[in-house]
Each structure stands twice: as structure tokens, then as C-alpha cells.
C-alpha positions as CSV (number, residue, x, y, z in Angstrom):
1,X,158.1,155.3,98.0
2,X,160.9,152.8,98.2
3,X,158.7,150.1,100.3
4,X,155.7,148.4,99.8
5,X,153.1,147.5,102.5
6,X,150.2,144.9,102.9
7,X,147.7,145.1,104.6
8,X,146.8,141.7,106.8
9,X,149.3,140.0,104.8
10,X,149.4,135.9,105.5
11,X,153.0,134.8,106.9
12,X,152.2,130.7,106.6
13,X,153.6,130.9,103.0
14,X,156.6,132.8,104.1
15,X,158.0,130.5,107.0
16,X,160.0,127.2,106.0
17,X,157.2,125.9,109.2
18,X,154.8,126.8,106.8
19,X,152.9,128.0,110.4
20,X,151.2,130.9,111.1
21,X,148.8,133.3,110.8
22,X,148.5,137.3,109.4
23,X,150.5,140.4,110.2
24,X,148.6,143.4,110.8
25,X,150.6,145.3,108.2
26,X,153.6,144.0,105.9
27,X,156.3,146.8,104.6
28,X,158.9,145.3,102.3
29,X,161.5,148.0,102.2
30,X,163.6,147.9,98.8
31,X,166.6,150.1,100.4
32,X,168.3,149.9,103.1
33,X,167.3,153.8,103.4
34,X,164.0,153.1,103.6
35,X,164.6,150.2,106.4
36,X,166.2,152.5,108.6
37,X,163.1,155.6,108.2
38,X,160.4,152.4,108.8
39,X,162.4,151.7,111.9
40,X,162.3,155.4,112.6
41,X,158.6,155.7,112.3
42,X,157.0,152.6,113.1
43,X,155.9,151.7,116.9
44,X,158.2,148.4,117.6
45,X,157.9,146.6,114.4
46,X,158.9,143.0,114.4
47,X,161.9,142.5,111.8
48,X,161.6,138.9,109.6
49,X,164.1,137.6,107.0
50,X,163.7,133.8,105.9
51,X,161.4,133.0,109.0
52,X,163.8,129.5,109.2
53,X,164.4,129.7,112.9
54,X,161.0,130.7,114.0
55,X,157.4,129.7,114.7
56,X,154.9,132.3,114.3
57,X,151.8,132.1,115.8
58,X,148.9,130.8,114.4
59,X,147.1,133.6,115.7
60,X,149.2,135.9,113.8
61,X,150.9,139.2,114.5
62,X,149.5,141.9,115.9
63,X,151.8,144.7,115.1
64,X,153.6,145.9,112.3
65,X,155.8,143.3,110.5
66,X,159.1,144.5,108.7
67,X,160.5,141.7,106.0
68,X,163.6,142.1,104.5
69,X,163.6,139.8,101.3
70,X,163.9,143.2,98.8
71,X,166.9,144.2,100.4
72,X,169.3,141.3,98.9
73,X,171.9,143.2,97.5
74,X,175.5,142.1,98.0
75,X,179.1,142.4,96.1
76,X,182.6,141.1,96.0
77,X,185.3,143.2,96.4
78,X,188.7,141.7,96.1
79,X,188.5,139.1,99.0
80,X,185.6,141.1,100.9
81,X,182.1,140.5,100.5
82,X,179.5,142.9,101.6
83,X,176.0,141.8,101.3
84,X,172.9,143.3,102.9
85,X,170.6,141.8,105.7
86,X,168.0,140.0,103.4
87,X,170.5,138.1,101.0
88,X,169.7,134.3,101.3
89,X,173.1,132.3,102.7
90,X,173.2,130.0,99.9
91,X,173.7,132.2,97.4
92,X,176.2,133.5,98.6
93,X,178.0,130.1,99.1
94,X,177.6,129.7,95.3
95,X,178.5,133.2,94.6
96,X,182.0,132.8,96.5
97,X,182.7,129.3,95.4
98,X,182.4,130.8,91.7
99,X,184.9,133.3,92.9
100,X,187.4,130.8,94.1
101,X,187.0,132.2,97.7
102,X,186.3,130.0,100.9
103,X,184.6,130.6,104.0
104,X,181.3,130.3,102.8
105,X,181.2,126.6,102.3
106,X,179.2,125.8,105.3
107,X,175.8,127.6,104.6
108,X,175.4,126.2,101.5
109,X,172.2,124.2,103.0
110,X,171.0,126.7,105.7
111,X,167.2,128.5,104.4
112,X,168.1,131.8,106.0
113,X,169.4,135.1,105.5
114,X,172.5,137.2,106.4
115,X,170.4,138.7,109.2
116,X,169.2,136.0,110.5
117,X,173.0,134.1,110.5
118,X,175.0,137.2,112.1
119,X,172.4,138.0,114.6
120,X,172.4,133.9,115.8
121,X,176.4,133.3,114.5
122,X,175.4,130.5,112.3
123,X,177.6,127.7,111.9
124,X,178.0,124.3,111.0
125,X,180.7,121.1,110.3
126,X,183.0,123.7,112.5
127,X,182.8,126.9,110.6
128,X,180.7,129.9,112.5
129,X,179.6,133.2,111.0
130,X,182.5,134.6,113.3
131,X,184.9,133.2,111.4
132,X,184.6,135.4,108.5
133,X,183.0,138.4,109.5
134,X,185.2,141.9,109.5
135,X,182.2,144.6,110.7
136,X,178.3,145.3,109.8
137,X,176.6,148.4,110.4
138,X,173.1,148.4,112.7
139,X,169.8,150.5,113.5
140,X,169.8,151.0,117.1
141,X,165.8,151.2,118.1
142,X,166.3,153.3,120.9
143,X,168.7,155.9,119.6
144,X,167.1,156.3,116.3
145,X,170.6,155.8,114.9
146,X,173.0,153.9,112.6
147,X,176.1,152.3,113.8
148,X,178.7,150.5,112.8
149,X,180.1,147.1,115.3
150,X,183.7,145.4,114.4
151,X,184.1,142.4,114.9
152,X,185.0,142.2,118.9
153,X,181.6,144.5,119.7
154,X,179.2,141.8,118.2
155,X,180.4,139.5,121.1
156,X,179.8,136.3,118.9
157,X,179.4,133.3,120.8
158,X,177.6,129.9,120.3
159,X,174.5,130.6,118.6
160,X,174.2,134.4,120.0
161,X,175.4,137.7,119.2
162,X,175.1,141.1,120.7
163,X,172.4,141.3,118.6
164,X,170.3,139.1,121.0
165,X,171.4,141.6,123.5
166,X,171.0,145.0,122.7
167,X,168.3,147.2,120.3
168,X,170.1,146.5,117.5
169,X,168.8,145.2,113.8
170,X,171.3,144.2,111.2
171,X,171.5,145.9,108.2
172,X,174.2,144.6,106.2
173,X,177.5,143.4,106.8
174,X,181.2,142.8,105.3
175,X,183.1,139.0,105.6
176,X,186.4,138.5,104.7
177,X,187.2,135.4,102.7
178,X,190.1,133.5,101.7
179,X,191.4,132.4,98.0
180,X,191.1,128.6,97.5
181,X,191.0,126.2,94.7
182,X,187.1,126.4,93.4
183,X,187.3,122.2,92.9
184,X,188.3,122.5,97.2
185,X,185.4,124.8,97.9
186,X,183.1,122.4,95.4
187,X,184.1,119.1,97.1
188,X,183.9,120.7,100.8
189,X,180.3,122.0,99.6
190,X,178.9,118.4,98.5
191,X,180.1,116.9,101.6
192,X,177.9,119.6,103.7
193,X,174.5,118.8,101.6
194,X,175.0,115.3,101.7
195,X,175.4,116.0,105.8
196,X,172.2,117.5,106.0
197,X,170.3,115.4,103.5
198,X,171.0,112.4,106.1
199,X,170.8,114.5,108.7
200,X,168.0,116.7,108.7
201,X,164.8,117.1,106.8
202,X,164.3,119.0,103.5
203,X,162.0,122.0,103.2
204,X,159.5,119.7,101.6
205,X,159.2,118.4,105.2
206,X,158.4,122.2,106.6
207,X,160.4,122.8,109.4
208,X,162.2,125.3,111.5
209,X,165.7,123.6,112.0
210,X,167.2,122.8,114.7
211,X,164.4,122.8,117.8
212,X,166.6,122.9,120.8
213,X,170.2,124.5,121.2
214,X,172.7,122.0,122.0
215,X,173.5,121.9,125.8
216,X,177.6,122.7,126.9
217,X,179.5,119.3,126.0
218,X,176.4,117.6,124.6
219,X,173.8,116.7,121.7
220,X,170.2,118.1,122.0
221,X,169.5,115.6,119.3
222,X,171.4,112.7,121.7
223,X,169.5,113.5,124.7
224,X,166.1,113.8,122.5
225,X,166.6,110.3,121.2
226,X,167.4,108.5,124.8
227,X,164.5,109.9,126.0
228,X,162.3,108.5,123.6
229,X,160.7,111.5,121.2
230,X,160.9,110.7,117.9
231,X,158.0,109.8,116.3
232,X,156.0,111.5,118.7
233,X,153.0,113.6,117.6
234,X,150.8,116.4,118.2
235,X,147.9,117.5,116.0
236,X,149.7,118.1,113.0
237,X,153.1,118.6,114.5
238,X,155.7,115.4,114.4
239,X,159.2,114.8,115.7
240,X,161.0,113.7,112.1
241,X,162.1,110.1,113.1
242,X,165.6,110.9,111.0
243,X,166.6,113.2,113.9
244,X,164.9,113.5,117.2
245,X,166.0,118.0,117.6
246,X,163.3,118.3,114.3
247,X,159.7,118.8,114.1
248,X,157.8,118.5,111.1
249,X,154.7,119.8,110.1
250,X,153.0,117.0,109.0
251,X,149.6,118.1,108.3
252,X,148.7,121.1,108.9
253,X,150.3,122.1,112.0
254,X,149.6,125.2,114.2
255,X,151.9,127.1,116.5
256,X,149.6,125.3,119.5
257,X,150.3,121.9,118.2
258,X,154.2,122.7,117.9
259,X,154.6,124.3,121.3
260,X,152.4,121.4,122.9
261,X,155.2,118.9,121.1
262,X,158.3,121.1,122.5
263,X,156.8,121.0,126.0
264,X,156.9,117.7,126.0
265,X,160.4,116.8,124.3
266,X,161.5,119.5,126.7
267,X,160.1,117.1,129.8
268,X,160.8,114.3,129.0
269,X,164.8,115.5,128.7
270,X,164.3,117.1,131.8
271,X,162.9,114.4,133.8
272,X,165.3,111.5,132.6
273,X,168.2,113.6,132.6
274,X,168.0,116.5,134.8
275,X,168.8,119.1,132.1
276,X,166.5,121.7,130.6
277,X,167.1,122.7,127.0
278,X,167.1,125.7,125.2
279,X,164.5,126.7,122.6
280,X,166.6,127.5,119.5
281,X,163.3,128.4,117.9
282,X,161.6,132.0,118.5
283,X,158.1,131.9,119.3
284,X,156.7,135.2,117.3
285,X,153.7,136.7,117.6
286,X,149.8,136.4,119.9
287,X,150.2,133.7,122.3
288,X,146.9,131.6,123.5
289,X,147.2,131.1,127.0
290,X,148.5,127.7,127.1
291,X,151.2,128.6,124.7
292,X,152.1,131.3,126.9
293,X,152.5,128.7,129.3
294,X,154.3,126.1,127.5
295,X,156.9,128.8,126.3
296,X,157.6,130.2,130.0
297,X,158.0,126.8,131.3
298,X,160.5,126.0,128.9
299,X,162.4,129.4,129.6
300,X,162.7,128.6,133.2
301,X,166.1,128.7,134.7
């Protein structure tokens, strides 16, 4: 069998939120083979790589959960780099700076996996997932089948894919990178941890990243600060007072506490400036009532 599976297995120790609660069944799928027949077989499984981008309920899962931190294979080719859906980003930085190839440089201090990066084009100090990317093959849910997209069919754009779009799950995916002098990729590297280390908070601070997507022309983490959120707490939830689009979890947090303290960034933005932000965080999992509230009044139009 080329998968393992657990039964009521706890996700809390597998989010960088350190939040949430148990999955009814885990499979951890050691091929990509083996992905593809779970997605086959199983009834609407919910697919998690590095859970860096999400808060899952503190109620749990109730369905089956699909993780993909076996399937981290990946290998250089020349220029090309394939790599499979559960490798972590920053290895991969290391991997091609070691190579002397650039493209890479960017992700050096992102928590998540090649999934979880193609299906949101990740990108930071300028450089997007897009940039690099030649073609990846996915498991379309409702055909039962594998396909392959180039790089025009994924429809990258900022912070979305085609993968938000359509039945598709990522399974691996090629990237095309460029020679350059490994001291260059080095330097470039530094300069992008030393960013985030001013800019955001470490995983010793559990957090889910970014918690709103920037609005067109404009800073979520400006418009957060005007209005007056950081420092602000809930339960166990606090906005980090380094940067007012980050939520810690300070002490024990649950998903209530979290959604209670994005409902009310989310007003208070709204209300002083007219503009309703985006939830760049995926609420996964049972929802209580009142976070079934909260999360539809933040996805009003």
C-alpha cells in the first residue's frame, strides 16, 4: 500500500497557526500514483500541504483529509526543475542557489509547499510563481483524470490560479530557471529573510501569513494600521503589533477566536475606509454558527 492513513488524526501540530482540531481520516500518499487512486476513490477529500495559508477549525474536519508531505520529490534537469506538489519552497531555494540557478530566491522564507504556491501564484520583493513556471500536470475531481496545463491555461494572476477556479489539484510541476552567479542568488536571498524578519513574524509566533489580500493599488497592512488594529485581541488570537495584516496565536487560540479578530479588522477597514478586504486565509473545516457568520460577512461583495 503506498499510503498510510490515521484514523482521527490531530491537525493543530500540522498548521504553522498551530489551530485546529482532528480529521476524520488522514491518508499520506507516498506516490504520486497513489494520490491520484485516493482522489479516485475517496468522497471529496480535502487536500493539505504546509497548512501556512489556512485556519482550520477548531472543531476539526469532518471528512477525509489528503496531506501531501510524503510526496516531496523533486530534480534538476539542466535549467528545469521538476518537483512534486508536497516539496517545501525553501528547499528548493537552497537547492537552486547551490546549482547556481535563479528564480527561486524569493521563497526562501515562505512555510509552504509547491502546491500550495502554484495553486495561490506566490510571490514576493516582485518575483511570482508565474515567472518561472513552464507546465504541471493535475487530477481533475470531476473527470477522474490527469492533465497536463502550460503555462497560459493556469491563468496566473495576483494571488490566484485556475486552480481556484476549476476541480483541479496539483500534482507536480516543472519551472524554468536561469544561470546566475551563486554569490548573486546568496546576496538576493539574505536580503529577502532579513525583509521578512522585520516584517513579519517567525513561526515561533504561529501564524498563517498574510491575513488579508492586498486591495488593487493599496496595502492591506496600510489600511489595517490607520484604522487602528494592531494590538488588538481576541481570546487567544492577537494582531502582531510588527505588522497590522498578521495574527498571532498568542495563547492558545481557536479558529472562533481568529475569525472573531478578522471580523473585526475587516470592519473597522470597512467602516473608515469604505473598502472591504479579502480573506487571504482559507477557513477549513466544521464551522460553529457564528463563524459561519463572521466568514460570510467578510465574503460579501
Amino acid at each position: 500500500m503506498d499510503y498510510e492513513v490515521i484514523e482521527n488524526y490531530e491537525l493543530k501540530k500540522h498548521t504553522t497557526f498551530k489551530i485546529g482540531g482532528c480529521a476524520k481520516r488522514a491518508y499520506f500518499p507516498y506516490t504520486i500514483e497513489a494520490f491520484c487512486e485516493l482522489l479516485k476513490t475517496l468522497n471529496n477529500p480535502i487536500i493539505l500541504g504546509g497548512c501556512s495559508n489556512v485556519l482550520i477549525s477548531s472543531d476539526g474536519i469532518d471528512s477525509d483529509v489528503i496531506l501531501t508531505t510524503k510526496l516531496n520529490n523533486f530534480e534538476f534537469e539542466n535549467n528545469r526543475l521538476y518537483a512534486q506538489c508536497g516539496v517545501k519552497v525553501p528547499m528548493l531555494s537552497k537547492e537552486a542557489e547551490e546549482k547556481s540557478l535563479s528564480g527561486m530566491e524569493f521563497m526562501i522564507g515562505f512555510p509552504g509547499t509547491v502546491g500550495g504556491a502554484v495553486y495561490m501564484n506566490a510571490s514576493a520583493h516582485s518575483q511570482y510563481v508565474a515567472d518561472t513556471f513552464l507546465e504541471c500536470r493535475v487530477f481533475d475531481t470531476e473527470k477522474k483524470e490527469i492533465l497536463k496545463l502550460n503555462k497560459e491555461e493556469m491563468k496566473f494572476g495576483y494571488r490566484s490560479s485556475v486552480l481556484q477556479e476549476k476541480p483541479y489539484i496539483l500534482l507536480d510541476a516543472k519551472f524554468e530557471l536561469r544561470p546566475e552567479e551563486k554569490e548573486q542568488i546568496a546576496a538576493v536571498m539574505q536580503r529577502n529573510l532579513a525583509f521578512r524578519k522585520d516584517r513579519q513574524p517567525n513561526l515561533a509566533l504561529p501564524n498563517a501569513g498574510s491575513i488579508f489580500k492586498n486591495p488593487p493599488n493599496d496595502s492591506a497592512g496600510r489600511l489595517l494600521e490607520k484604522a487602528g488594529v494592531k494590538g488588538m485581541k481576541q481570546g487567544g488570537a492577537a494582531v502582531w503589533l510588527g505588522h497590522a495584516n498578521f495574527i498571532i496565536n498568542e495563547e492558545n487560540a481557536s479558529s472562533k477566536d481568529v475569525s472573531y479578530l478578522m471580523n473585526k479588522m475587516y470592519n473597522m477597514v470597512k467602516d473608515k475606509y469604505t473598502i472591504r478586504l479579502v480573506p487571504e486565509v482559507k477557513f477549513i473545516g466544521i464551522k460553529s454558527k457564528e463563524e459561519a457568520e463572521l466568514w460570510n460577512t467578510m465574503s460579501e461583495k
